[in-house]
PyMOL CGO cylinders between C-alpha atoms (Angstrom):
from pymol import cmd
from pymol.cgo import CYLINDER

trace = [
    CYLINDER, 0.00, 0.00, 0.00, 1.15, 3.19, -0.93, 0.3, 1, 1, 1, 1, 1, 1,
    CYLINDER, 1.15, 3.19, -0.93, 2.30, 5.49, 1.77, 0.3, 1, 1, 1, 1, 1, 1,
    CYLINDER, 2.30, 5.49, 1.77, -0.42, 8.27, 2.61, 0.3, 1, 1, 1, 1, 1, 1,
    CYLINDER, -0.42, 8.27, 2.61, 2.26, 11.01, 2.04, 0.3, 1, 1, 1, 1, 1, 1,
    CYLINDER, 2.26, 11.01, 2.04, 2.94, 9.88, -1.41, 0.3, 1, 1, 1, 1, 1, 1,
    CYLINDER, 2.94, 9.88, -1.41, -0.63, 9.68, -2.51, 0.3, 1, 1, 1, 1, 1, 1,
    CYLINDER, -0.63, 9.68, -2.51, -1.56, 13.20, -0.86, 0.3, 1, 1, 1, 1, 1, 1,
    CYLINDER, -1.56, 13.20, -0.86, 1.72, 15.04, -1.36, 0.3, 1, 1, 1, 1, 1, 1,
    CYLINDER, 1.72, 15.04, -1.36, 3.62, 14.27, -4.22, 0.3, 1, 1, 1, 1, 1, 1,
    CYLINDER, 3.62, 14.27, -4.22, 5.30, 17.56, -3.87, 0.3, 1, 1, 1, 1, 1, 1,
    CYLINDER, 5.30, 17.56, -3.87, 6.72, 16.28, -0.89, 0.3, 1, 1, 1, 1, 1, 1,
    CYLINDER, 6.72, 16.28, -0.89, 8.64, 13.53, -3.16, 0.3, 1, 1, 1, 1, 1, 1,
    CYLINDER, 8.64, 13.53, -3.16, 12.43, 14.87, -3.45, 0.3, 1, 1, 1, 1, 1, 1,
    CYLINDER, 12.43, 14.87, -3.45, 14.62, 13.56, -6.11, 0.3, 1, 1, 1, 1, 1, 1,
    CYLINDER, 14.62, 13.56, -6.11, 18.27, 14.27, -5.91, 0.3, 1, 1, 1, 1, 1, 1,
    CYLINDER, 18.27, 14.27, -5.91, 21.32, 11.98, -7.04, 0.3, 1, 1, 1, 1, 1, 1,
    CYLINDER, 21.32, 11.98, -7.04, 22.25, 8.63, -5.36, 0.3, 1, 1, 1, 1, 1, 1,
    CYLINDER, 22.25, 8.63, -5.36, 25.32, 9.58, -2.63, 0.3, 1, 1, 1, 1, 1, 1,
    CYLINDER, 25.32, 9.58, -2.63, 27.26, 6.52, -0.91, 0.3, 1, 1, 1, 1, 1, 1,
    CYLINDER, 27.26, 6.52, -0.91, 25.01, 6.79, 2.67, 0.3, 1, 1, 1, 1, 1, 1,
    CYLINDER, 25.01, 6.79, 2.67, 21.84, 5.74, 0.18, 0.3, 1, 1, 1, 1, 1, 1,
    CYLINDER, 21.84, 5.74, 0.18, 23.29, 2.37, -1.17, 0.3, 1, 1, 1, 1, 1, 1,
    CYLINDER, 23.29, 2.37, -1.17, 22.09, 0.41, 1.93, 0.3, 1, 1, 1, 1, 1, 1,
    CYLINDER, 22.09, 0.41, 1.93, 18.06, 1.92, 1.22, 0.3, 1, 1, 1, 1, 1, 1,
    CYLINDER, 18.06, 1.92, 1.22, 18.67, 1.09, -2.67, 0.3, 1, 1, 1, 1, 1, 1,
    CYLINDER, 18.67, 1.09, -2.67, 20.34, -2.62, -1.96, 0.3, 1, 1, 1, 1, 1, 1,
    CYLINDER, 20.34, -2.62, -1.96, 16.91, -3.39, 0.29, 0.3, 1, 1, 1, 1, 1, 1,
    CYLINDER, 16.91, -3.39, 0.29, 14.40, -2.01, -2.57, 0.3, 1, 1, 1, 1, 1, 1,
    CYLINDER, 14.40, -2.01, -2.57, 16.57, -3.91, -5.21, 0.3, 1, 1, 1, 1, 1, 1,
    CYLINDER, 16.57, -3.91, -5.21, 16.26, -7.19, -3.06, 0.3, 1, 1, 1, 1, 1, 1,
    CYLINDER, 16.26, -7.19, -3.06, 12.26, -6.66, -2.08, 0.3, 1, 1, 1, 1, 1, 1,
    CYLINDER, 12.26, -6.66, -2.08, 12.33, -5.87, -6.22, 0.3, 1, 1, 1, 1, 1, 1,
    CYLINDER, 12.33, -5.87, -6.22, 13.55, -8.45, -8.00, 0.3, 1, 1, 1, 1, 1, 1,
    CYLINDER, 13.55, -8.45, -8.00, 14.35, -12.42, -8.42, 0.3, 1, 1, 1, 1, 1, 1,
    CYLINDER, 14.35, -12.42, -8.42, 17.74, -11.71, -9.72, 0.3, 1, 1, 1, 1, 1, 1,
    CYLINDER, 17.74, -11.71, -9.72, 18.74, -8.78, -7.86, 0.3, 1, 1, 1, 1, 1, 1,
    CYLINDER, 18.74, -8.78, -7.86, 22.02, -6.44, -8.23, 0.3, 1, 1, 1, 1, 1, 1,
    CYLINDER, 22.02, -6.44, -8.23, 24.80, -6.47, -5.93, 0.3, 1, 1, 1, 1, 1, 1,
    CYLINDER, 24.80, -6.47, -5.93, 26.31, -3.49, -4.66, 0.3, 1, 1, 1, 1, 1, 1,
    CYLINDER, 26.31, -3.49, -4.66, 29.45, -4.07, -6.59, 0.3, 1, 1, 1, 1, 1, 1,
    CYLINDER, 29.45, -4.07, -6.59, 27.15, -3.98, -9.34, 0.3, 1, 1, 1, 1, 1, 1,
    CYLINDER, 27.15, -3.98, -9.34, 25.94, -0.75, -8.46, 0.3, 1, 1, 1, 1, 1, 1,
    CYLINDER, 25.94, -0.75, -8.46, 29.66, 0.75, -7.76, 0.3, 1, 1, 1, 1, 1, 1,
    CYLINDER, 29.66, 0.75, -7.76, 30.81, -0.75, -10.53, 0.3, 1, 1, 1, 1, 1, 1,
    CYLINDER, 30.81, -0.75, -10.53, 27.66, 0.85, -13.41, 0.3, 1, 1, 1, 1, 1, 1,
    CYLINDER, 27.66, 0.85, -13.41, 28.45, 4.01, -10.82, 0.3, 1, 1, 1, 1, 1, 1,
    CYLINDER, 28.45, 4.01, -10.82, 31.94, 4.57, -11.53, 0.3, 1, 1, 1, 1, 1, 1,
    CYLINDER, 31.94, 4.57, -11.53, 31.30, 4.82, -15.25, 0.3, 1, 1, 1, 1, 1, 1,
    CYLINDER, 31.30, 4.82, -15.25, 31.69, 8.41, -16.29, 0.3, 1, 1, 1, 1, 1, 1,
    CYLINDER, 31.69, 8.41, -16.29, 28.11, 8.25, -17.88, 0.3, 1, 1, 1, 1, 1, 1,
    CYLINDER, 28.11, 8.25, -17.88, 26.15, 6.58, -15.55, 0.3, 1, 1, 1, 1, 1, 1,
    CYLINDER, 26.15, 6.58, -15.55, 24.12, 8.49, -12.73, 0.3, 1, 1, 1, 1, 1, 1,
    CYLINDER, 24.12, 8.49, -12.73, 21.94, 7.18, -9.99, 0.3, 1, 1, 1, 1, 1, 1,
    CYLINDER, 21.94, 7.18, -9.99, 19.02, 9.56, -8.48, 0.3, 1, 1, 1, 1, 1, 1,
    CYLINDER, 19.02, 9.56, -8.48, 16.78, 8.58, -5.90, 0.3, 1, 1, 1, 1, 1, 1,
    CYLINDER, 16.78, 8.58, -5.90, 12.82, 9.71, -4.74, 0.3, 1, 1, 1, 1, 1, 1,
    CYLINDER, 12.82, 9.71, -4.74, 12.98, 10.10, -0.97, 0.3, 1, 1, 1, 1, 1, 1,
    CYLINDER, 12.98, 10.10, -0.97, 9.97, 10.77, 1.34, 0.3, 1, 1, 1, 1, 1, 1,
    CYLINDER, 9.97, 10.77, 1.34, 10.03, 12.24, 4.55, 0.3, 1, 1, 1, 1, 1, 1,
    CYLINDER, 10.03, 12.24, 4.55, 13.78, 11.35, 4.51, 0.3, 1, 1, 1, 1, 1, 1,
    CYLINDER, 13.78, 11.35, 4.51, 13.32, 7.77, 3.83, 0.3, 1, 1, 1, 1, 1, 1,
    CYLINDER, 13.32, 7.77, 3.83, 14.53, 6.91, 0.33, 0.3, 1, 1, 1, 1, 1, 1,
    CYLINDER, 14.53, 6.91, 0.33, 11.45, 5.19, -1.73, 0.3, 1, 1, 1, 1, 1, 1,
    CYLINDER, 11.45, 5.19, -1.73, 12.85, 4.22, -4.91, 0.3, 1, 1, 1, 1, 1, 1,
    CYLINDER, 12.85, 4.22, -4.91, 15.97, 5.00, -7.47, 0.3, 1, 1, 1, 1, 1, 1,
    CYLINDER, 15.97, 5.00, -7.47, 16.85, 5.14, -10.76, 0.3, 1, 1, 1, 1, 1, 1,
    CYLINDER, 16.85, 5.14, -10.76, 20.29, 4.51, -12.61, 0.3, 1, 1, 1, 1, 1, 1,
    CYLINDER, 20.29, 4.51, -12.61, 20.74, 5.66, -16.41, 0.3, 1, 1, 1, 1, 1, 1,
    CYLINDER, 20.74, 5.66, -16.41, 23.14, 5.98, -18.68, 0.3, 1, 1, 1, 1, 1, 1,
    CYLINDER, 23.14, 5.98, -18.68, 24.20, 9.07, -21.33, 0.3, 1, 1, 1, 1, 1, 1,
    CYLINDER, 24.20, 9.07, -21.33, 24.36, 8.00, -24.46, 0.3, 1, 1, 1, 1, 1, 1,
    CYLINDER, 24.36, 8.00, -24.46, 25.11, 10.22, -27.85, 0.3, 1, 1, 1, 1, 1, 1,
    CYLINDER, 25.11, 10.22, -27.85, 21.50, 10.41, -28.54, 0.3, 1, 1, 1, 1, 1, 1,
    CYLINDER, 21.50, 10.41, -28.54, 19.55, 9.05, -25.66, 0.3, 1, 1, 1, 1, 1, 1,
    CYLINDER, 19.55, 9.05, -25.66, 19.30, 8.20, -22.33, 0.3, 1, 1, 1, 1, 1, 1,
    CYLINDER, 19.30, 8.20, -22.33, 19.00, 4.42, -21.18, 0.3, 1, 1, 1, 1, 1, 1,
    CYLINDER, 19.00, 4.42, -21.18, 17.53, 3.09, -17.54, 0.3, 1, 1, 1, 1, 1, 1,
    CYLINDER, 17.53, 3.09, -17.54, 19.82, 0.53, -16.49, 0.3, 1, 1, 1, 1, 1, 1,
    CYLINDER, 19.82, 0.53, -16.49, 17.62, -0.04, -13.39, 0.3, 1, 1, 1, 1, 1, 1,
    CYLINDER, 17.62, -0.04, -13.39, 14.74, 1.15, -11.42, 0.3, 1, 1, 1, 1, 1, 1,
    CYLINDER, 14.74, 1.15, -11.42, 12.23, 0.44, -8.78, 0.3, 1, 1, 1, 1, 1, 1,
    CYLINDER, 12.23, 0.44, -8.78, 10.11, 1.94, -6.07, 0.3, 1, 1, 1, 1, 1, 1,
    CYLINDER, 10.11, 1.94, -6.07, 9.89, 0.02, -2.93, 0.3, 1, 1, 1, 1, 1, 1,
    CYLINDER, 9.89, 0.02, -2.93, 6.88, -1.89, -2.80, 0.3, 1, 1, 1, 1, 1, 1,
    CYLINDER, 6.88, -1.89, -2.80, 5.25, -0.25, 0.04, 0.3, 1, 1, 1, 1, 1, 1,
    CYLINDER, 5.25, -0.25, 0.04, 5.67, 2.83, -1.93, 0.3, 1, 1, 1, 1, 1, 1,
    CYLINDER, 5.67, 2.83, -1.93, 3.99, 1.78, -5.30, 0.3, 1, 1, 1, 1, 1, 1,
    CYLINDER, 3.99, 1.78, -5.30, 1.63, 3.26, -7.38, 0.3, 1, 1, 1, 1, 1, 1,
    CYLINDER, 1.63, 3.26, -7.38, 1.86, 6.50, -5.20, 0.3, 1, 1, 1, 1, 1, 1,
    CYLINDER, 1.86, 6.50, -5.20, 3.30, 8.66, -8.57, 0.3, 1, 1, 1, 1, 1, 1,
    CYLINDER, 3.30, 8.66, -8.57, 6.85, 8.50, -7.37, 0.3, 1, 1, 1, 1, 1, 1,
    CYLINDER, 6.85, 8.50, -7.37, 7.63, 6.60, -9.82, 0.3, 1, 1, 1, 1, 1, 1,
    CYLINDER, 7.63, 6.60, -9.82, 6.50, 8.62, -12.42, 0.3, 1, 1, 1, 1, 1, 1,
    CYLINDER, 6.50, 8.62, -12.42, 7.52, 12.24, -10.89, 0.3, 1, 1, 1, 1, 1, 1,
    CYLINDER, 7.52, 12.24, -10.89, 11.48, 10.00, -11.46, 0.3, 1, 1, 1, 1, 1, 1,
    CYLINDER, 11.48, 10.00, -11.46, 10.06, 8.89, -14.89, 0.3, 1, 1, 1, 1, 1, 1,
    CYLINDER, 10.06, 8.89, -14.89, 9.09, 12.62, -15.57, 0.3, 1, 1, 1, 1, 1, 1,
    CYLINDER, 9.09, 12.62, -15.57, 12.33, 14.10, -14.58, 0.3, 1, 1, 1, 1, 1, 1,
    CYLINDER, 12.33, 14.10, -14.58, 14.25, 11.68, -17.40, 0.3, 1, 1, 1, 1, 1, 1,
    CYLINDER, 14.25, 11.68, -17.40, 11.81, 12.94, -19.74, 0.3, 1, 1, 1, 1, 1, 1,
    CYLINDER, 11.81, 12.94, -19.74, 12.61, 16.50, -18.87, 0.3, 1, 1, 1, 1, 1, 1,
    CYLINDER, 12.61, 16.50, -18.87, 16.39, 15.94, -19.53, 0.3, 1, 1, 1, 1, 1, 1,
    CYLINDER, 16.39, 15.94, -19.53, 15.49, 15.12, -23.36, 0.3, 1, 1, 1, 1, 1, 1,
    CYLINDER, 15.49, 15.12, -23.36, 15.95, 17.75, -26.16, 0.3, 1, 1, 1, 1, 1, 1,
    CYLINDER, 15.95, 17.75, -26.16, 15.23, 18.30, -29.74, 0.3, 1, 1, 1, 1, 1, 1,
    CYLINDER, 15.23, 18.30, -29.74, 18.86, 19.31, -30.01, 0.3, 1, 1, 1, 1, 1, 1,
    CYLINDER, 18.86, 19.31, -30.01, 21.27, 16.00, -28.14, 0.3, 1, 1, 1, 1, 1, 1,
    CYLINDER, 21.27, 16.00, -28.14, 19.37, 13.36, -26.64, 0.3, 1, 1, 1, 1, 1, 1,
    CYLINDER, 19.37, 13.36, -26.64, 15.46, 12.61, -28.36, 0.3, 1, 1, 1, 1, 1, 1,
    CYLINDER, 15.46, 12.61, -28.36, 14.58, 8.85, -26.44, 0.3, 1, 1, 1, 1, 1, 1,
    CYLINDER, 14.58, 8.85, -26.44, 15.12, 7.12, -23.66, 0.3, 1, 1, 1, 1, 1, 1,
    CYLINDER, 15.12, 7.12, -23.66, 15.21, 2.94, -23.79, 0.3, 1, 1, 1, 1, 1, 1,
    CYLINDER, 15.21, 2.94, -23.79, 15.33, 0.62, -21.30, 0.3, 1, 1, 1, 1, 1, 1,
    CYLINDER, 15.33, 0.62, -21.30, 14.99, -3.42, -21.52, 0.3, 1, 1, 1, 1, 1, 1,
    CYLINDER, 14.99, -3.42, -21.52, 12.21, -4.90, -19.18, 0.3, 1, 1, 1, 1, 1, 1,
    CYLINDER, 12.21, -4.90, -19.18, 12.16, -9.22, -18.35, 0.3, 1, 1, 1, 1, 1, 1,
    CYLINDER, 12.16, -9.22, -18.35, 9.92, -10.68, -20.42, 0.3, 1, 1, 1, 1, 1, 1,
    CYLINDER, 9.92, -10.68, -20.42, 8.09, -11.98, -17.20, 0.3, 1, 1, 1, 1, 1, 1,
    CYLINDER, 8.09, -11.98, -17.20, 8.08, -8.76, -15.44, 0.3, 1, 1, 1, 1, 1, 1,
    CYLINDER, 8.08, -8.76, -15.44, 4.33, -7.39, -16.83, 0.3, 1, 1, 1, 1, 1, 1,
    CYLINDER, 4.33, -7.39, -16.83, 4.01, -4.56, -13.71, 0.3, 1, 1, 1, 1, 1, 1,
    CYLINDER, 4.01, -4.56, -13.71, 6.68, -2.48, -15.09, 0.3, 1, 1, 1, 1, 1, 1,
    CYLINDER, 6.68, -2.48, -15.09, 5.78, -3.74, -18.93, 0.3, 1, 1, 1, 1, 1, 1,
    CYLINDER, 5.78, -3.74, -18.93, 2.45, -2.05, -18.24, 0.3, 1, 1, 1, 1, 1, 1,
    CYLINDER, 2.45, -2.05, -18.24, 3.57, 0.70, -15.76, 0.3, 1, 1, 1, 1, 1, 1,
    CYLINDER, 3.57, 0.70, -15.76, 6.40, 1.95, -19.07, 0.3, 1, 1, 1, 1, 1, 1,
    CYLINDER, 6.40, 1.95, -19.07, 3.64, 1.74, -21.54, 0.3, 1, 1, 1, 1, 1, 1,
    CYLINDER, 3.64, 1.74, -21.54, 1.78, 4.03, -19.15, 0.3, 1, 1, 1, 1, 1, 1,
    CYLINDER, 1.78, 4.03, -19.15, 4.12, 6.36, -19.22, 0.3, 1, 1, 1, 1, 1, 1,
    CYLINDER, 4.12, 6.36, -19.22, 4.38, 6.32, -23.36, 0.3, 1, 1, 1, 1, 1, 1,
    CYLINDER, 4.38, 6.32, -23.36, 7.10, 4.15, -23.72, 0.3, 1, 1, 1, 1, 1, 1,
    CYLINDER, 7.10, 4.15, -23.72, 6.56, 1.64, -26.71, 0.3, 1, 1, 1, 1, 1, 1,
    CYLINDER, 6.56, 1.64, -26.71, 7.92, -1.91, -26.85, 0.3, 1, 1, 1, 1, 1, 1,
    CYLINDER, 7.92, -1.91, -26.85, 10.08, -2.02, -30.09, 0.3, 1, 1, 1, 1, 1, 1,
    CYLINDER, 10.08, -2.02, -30.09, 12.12, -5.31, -30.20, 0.3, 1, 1, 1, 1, 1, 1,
    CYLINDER, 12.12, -5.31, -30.20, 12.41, -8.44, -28.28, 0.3, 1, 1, 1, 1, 1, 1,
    CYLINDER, 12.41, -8.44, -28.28, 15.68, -9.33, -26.71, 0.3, 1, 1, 1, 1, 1, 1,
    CYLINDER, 15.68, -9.33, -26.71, 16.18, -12.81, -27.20, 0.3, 1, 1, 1, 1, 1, 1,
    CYLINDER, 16.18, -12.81, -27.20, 18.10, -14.51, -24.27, 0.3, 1, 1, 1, 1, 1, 1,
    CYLINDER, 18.10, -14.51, -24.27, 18.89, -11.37, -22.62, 0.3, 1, 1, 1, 1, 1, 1,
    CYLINDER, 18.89, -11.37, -22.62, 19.90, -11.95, -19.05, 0.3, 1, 1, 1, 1, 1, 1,
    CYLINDER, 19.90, -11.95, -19.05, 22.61, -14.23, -18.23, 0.3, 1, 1, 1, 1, 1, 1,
    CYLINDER, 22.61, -14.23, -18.23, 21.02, -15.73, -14.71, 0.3, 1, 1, 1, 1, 1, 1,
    CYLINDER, 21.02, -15.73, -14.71, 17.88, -17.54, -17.35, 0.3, 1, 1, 1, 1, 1, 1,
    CYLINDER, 17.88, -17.54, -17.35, 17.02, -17.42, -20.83, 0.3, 1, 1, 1, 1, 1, 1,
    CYLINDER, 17.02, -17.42, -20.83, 14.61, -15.20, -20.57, 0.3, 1, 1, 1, 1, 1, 1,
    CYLINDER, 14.61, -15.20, -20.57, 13.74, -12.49, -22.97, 0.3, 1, 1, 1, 1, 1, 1,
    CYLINDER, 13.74, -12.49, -22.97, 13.14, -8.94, -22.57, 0.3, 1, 1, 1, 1, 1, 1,
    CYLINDER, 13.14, -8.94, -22.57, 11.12, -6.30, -24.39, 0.3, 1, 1, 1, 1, 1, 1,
    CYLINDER, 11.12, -6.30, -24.39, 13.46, -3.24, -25.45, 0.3, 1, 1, 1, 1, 1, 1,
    CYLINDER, 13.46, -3.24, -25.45, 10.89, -0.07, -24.66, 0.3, 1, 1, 1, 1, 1, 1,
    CYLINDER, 10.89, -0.07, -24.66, 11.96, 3.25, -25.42, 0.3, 1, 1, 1, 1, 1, 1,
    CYLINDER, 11.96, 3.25, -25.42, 9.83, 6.90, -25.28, 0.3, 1, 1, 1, 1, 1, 1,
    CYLINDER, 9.83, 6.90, -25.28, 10.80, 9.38, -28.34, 0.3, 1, 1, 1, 1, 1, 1,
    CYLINDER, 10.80, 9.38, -28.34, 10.08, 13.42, -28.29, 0.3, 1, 1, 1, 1, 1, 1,
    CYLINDER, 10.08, 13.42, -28.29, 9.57, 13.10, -31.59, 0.3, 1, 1, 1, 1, 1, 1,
    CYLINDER, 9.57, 13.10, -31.59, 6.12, 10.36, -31.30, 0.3, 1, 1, 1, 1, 1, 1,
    CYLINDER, 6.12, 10.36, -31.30, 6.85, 8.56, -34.12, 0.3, 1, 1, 1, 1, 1, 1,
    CYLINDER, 6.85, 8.56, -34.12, 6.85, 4.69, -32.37, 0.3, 1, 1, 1, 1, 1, 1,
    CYLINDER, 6.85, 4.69, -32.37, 9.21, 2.25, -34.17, 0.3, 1, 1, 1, 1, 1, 1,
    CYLINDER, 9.21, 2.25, -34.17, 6.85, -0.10, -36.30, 0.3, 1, 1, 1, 1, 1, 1,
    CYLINDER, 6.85, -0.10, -36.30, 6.71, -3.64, -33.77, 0.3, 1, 1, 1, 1, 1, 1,
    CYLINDER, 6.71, -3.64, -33.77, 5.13, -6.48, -33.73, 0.3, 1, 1, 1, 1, 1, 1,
    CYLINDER, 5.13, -6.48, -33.73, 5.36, -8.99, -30.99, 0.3, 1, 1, 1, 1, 1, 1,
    CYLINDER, 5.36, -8.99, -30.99, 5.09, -12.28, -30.89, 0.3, 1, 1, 1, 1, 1, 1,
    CYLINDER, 5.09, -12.28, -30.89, 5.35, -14.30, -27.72, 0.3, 1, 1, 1, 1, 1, 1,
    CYLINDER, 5.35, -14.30, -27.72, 2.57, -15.46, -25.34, 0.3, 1, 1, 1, 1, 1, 1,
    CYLINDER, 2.57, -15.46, -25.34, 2.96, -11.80, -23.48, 0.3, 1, 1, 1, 1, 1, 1,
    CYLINDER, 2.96, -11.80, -23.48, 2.04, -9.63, -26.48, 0.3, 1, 1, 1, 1, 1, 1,
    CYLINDER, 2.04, -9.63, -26.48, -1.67, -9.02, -26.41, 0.3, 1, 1, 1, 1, 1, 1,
    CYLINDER, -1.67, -9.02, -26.41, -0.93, -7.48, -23.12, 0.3, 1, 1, 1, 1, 1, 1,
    CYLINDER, -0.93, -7.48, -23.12, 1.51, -4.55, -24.02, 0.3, 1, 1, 1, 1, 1, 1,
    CYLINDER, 1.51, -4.55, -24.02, -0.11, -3.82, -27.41, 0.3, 1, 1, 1, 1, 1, 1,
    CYLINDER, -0.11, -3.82, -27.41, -3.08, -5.04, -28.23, 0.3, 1, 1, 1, 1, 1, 1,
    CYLINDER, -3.08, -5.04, -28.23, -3.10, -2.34, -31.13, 0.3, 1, 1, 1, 1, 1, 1,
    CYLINDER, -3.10, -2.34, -31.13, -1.05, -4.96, -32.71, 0.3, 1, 1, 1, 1, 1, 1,
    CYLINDER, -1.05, -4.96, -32.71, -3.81, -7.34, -32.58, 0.3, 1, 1, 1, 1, 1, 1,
    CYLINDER, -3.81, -7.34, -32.58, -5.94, -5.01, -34.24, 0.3, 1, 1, 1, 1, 1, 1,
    CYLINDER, -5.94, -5.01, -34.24, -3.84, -4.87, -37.21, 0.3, 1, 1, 1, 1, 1, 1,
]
cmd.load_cgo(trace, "trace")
């Protein structure tokens, strides 16, 4: 359940970039997150990269949720994200979402993509409802299962890459496809 002061006060959501004293917060949202979690050397390791950054949504103090991305030429790509679950579907999410977007320009970087498991329909469906578009499947993308993943990316320009899925997930993300 989300917490009452995300739901009621989103202003009250700060986001700011991810300093060392946050890891242990970020390490216990990756872990109540996902099967195949990272490890904080994988985090110091992406972190040390000249063009990665981490940010992170904090409320009341408390970090909720973080985001690390990565500058590329033309675009911006998530590397990893999630909200702690308590925290869910209270818009902090999409106020860190929102704040990606605003770093896009006409002039350097026009999309941001990001690769979601195959399995992992919450964020599928959370992405696609913040106007990212599934454009390619990733076959055999992680290296802990053969799973696939759906690369998603959101464009200034809204022009979606022409995509047609076809595994037993699809008529959930686009059902436009169907249609056709």
């Amino acid at each position: 359940m989300p917490s009452e002061l995300s739901i009621h006060r989103p202003d009250a959501v700060q986001i700011r970039w991810l300093i060392r004293r946050d890891m242990p917060a970020v390490l216990e949202i990756e872990a109540a997150s996902f099967e195949f979690a990272w490890t904080e050397e994988d985090f110091i390791c992406c972190l040390r990269q000249r063009n990665c950054i981490g940010m992170v949504a904090e409320v009341a103090g408390e970090v909720v949720g973080y985001m690390i991305y990565e500058l590329q030429k033309s675009r911006l790509r998530i590397l990893n994200f999630a909200v702690a679950p308590e925290n869910r579907r209270g818009g902090i999410g999409r106020q860190m979402v929102r704040r990606l977007v605003d770093k896009l320009s006409q002039q350097r970087r026009t999309e941001i993509v990001l690769e979601v498991r195959e399995t992992n329909l919450p964020a599928q469906l959370f992405f696609k409802g913040e106007g990212f578009r599934a454009f390619r499947v990733v076959h055999d993308r992680y290296d802990d299962t053969t799973e696939d993943a759906y690369a998603m990316h959101f464009a200034l320009s809204n022009t979606p890459a022409a995509f047609k899925p076809a595994n037993r997930i699809s008529a959930f993300l686009m059902p436009e496809a169907d249609a056709a």
